[in-house]
Steps between C-alpha positions, in 0.01 A plus 500: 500500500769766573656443153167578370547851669791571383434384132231788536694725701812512258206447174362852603839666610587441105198722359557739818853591394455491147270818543713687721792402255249682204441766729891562576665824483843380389642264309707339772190468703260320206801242429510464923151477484488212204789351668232437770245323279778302381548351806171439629420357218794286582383432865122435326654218287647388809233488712266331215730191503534430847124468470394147596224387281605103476131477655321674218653380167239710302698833651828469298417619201377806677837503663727453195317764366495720828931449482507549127377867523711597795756370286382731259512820680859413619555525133338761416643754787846357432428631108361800639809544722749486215330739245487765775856508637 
């Protein structure tokens, strides 16, 4: 259950930090700010596979999906990274 909390808890500190990072007023603090997301999107990923689901078989493709899109993100903040350094 507490993984649960922090899938959601790291989930929602991804969209929080992506609007401060649009709503910046420096470069150095939007790439900070991104730098962020990257991580908890990280930590999201994380926390989605040390999810135990072995009882409910019909949740993994949820999951794998669930862990492909944080994967996702991580990619695209690490593009948006690059192009604006």
């Amino acid at each position: 259950m507490q993984d649960i909390k922090q899938v959601v808890r790291s989930s929602g500190s991804v969209s929080a930090n992506y609007i401060e990072a649009n709503e910046s007023l420096s470069k150095a603090d939007f790439i900070y700010r991104i730098k962020v997301c990257r991580k908890e999107a990280k930590e999201t990923k994380l926390w989605l596979n040390l999810i135990d689901i072995d009882d409910k078989k019909e949740l993994e493709p949820t999951k794998i999906i669930l862990v492909s899109e944080a994967n996702q993100l991580m990619l695209i903040f690490n593009a948006i990274i690059k192009k604006s350094q």
